[in-house]
C-alpha positions in Angstrom: 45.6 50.7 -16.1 48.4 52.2 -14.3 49.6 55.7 -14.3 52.4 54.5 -15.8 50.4 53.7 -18.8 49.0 56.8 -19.6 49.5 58.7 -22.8 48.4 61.7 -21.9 47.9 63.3 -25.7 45.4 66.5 -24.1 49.0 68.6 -23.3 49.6 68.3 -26.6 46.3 70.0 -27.7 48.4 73.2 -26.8 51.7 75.2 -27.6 55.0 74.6 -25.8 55.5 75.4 -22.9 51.9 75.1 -21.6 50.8 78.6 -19.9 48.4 79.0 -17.6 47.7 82.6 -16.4 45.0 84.9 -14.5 44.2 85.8 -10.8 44.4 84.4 -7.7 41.1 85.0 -7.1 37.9 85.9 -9.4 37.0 89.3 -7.7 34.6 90.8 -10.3 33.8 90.4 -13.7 35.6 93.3 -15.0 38.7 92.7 -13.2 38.7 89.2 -14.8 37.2 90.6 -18.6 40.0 93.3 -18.0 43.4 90.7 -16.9 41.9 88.6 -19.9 42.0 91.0 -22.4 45.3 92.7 -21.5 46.9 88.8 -21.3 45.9 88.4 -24.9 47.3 91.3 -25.8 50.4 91.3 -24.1 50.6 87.1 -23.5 49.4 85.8 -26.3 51.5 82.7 -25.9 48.9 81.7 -22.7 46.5 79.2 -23.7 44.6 78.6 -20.3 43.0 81.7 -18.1 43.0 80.6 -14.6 41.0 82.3 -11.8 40.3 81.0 -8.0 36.8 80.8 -7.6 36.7 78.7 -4.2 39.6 80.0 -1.8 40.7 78.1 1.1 42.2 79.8 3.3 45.2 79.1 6.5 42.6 81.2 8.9 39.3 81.9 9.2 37.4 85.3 8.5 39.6 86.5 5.6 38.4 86.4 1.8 37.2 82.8 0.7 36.7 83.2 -3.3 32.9 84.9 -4.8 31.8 81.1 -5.0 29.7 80.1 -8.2 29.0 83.7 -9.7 32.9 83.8 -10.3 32.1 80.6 -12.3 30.1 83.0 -14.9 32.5 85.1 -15.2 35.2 82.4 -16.3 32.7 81.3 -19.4 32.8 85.1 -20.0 36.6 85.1 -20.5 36.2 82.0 -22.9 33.5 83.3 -24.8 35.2 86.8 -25.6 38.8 85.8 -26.1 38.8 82.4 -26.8 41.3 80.8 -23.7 40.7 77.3 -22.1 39.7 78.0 -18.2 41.0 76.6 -15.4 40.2 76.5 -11.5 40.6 74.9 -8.6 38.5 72.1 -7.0 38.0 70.7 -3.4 35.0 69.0 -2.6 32.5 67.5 -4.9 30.2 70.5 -4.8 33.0 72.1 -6.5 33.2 69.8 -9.2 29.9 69.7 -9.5 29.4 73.5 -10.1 32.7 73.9 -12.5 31.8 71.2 -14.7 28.7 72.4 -15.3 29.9 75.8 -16.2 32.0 73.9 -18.4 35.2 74.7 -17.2 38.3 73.0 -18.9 40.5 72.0 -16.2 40.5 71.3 -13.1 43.2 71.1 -10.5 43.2 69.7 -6.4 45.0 72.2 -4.4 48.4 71.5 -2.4 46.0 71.2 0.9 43.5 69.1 -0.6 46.2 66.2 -2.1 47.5 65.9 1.6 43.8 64.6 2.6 43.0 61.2 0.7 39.4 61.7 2.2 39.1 64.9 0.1 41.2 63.6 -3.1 38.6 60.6 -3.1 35.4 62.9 -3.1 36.7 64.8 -5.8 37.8 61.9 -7.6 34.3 60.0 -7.1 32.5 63.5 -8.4 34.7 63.4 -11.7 34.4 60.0 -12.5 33.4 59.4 -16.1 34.6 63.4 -16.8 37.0 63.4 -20.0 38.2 66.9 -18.5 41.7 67.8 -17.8 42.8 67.3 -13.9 45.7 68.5 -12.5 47.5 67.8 -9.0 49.5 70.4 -7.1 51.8 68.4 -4.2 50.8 68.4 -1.1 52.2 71.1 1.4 54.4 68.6 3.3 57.0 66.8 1.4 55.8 63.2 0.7 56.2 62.0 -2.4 53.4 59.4 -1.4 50.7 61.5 -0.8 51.0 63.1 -4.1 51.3 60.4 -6.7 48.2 58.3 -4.6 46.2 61.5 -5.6 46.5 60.8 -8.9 45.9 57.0 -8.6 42.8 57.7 -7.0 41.4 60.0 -9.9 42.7 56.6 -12.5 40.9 54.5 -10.4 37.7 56.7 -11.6 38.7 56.4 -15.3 39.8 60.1 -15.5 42.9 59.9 -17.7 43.7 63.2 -18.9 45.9 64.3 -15.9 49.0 66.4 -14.5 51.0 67.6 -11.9 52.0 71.0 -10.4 55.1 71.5 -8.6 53.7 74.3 -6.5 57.1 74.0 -3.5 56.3 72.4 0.1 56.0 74.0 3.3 59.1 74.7 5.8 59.2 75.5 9.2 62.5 77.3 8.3 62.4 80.8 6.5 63.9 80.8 3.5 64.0 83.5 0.4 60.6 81.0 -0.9 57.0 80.5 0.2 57.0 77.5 -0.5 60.7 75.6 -0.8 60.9 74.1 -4.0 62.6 71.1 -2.9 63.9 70.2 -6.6 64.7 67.1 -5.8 60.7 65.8 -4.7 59.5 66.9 -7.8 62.4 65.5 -10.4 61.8 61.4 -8.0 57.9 62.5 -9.6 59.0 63.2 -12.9 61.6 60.2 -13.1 58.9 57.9 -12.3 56.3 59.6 -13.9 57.7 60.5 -16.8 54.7 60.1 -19.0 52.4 62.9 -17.1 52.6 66.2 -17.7 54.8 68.8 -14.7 53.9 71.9 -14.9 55.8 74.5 -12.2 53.7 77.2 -9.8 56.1 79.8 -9.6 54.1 82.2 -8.0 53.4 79.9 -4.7 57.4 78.9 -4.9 58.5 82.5 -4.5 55.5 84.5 -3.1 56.7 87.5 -4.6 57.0 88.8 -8.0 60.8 88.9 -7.7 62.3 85.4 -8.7 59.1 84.3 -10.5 60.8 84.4 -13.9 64.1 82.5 -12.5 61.8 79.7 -11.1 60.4 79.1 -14.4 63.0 78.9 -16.5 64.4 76.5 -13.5 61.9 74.4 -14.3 61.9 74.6 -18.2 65.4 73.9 -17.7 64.4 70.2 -16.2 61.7 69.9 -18.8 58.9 70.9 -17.4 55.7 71.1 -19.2 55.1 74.1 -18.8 54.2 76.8 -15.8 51.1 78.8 -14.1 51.3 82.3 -13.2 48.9 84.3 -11.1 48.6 87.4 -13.0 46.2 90.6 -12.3 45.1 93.8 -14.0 45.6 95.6 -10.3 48.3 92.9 -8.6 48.6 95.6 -5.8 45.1 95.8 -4.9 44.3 92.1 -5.7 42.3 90.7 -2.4 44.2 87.5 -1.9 48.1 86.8 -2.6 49.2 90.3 -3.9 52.2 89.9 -3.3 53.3 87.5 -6.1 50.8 88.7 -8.8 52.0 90.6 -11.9 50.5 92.4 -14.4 49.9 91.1 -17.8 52.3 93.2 -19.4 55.0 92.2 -16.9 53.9 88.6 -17.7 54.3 89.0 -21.5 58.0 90.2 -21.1 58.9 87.2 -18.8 57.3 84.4 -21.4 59.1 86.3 -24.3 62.5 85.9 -22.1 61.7 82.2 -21.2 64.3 79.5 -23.2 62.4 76.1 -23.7 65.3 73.2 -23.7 66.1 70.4 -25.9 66.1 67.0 -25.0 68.3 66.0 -27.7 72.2 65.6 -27.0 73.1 64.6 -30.3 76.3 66.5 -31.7 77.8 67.0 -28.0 76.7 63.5 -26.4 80.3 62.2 -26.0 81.3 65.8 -23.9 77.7 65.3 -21.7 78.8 62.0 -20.7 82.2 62.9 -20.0 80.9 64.9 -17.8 78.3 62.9 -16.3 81.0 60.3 -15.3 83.4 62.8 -13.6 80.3 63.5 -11.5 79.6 60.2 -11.0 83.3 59.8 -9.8 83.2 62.7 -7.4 79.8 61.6 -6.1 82.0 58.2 -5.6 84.4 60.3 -3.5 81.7 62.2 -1.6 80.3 58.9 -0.2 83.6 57.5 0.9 84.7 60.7 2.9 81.0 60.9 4.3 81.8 57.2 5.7 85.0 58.4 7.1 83.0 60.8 8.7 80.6 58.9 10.5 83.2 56.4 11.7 84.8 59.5 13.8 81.0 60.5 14.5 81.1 56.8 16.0 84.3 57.3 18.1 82.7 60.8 19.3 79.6 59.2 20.8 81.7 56.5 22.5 83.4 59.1 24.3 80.2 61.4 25.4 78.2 57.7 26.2 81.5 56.9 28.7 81.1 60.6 30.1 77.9 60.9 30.5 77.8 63.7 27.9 74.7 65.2 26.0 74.7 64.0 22.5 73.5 66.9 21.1 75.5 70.2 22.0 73.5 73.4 21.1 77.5 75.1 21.0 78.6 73.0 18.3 75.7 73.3 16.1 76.5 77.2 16.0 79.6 76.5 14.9 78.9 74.4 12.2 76.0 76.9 10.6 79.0 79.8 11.1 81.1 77.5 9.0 78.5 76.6 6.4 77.8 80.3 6.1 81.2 80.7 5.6 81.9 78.4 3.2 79.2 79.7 1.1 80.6 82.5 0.5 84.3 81.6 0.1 83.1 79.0 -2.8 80.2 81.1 -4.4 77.6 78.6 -3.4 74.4 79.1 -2.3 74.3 79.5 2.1 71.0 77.9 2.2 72.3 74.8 0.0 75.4 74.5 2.0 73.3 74.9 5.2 71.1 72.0 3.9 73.9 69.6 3.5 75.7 70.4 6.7 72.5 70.1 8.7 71.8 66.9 7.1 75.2 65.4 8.4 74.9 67.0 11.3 71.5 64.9 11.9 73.0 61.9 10.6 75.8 62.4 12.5 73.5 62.6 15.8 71.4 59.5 14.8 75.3 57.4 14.5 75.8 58.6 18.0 72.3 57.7 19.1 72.9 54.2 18.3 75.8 53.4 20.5 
């Protein structure tokens, strides 16, 4: 069996959109009995309670998760208000410890999936599980890395499985945490189309501010659904504060949340007249980028005959001031613009590299 073959039927044990909601961290049991009862009063729409129980952190020292006892406290939450329960995993002492407390799904963190070491322990300790596993991507960008996670756990015979789109790591600050990088996550879905993508708005934004826009982003695509860190206290909450909400808050962004239809039938014939006058621009696009390396070509002829630096720190500037520019004289986003001028200008550097 390939992933490819898989059916996949457990997301459809739930409503649509799949929501998955609760802390960041499990800090006590009555923050988590409290958060659970004010989600299924305010959220009722949430099917899955969520809570870190295991927390790996960048440095040392700071707050690592309660450990097991937070595991009591999840069966807790499902025996008093009825919600599926969800945490993460990363080592096979984890898996161990959560499927015996029963929990219902599982996921392997964005650091975990960029390990294949790690991704096969917990693979090996869930094999013959029928329990729900879900794959965030990995903090760097490789598309790779993330789908072999999931061959790994088929290669166990765990078939009930999903993805998370939780954003990648940048070097470059941006309004994100975590860049979402679109494009990564829609190559997933296109081949993948089969498993279940569910968005983490929460790591993509870091903040509580552009959480609802990220979701609906992602709804927009078709998205499975999305998972919210949400906390009875999001200002006092001991890890990730900063892009926790409240239940209530959370409850007013579902009920604002518009799921998509796949279906184009009545305007069809407009969506592909569309589609091919983006095709032909894209056309267009090509052929004037091709132009444009050709004169990148002649450039580096001239700085290879003079002995000139390829790379010129001066022009770079210029270019970014332009892009900026641009941006804002057309109404499109800087850092998009920035994007694509910085990846011809990199192109256009690797043209003149090869003379």
């Amino acid at each position: 069996m390939t992933l490819h073959d898989l059916e996949n039927k457990w997301i459809q044990e739930f409503p649509q959109p799949l929501i998955i909601a609760g802390p960041c961290s499990a800090e006590s049991e009555a923050q988590m009995l409290d958060t659970a009862k004010r989600i299924k009063e305010s959220a009722p729409e949430v099917s899955v309670f969520r809570a870190g129980i295991w927390k790996p952190r960048t440095k040392p020292n700071g707050f690592e998760g309660v450990g097991i006892i937070g595991l009591n406290w999840l069966k807790k939450v499902k025996e008093e208000y009825g919600f599926q329960t969800a945490t993460e995993v990363a080592n096979a002492h984890h898996v161990d410890a959560a499927l015996k407390a029963d929990v219902d799904i599982l996921w392997v963190g964005a650091r975990s999936t960029t390990n294949p070491f790690t991704v096969q322990e917990i693979a090996e300790a869930l094999k013959g599980t029928d329990k729900t596993v879900l794959v965030k991507n990995p903090v760097n960008p490789d598309l790779a890395l993330w789908i072999g996670a999931l061959e790994r756990l088929l290669a166990q015979g765990i078939t009930n499985l999903g993805a998370i789109h939780r954003g990648f790591s940048t070097y470059q600050k941006t309004k994100y945490r975590n860049s979402p990088n679109w494009q990564i996550a829609l190559d997933f879905k296109n081949q993948f189309p089969n498993i279940p993508l569910i968005v983490d708005p929460s790591h993509i934004c870091g903040n509580r501010q552009g959480l609802s826009a990220i979701a609906q982003e992602a709804l927009n695509l078709g998205y499975s659904g999305a998972i919210i860190e949400t906390h009875c206290n999001p200002d006092e909450a001991w890890s990730d504060a900063a892009q926790q909400i409240t239940p209530e808050v959370l409850g007013n962004l579902i009920q604002n949340l518009q799921v998509r239809h796949s279906d184009f039938s009545g305007f069809d014939e407009e969506i592909v007249m569309h589609r091919t006058l983006i095709s032909d621009l894209d056309f267009q696009l090509i052929q004037i980028l091709a132009e444009r390396m050709k004169v990148s070509e002649k450039i580096g002829s001239l700085k290879k005959a003079n002995n000139i630096a390829i790379f010129q720190p001066d022009r770079w500037k210029v270019i970014t001031e332009y892009a900026a520019q641009k941006a804002d004289e057309t109404g499109m986003s800087r850092e998009f613009i920035e994007r694509v001028f910085k990846s011809i200008h990199e192109e256009s550097v690797e043209v003149q590299n090869r003379i």
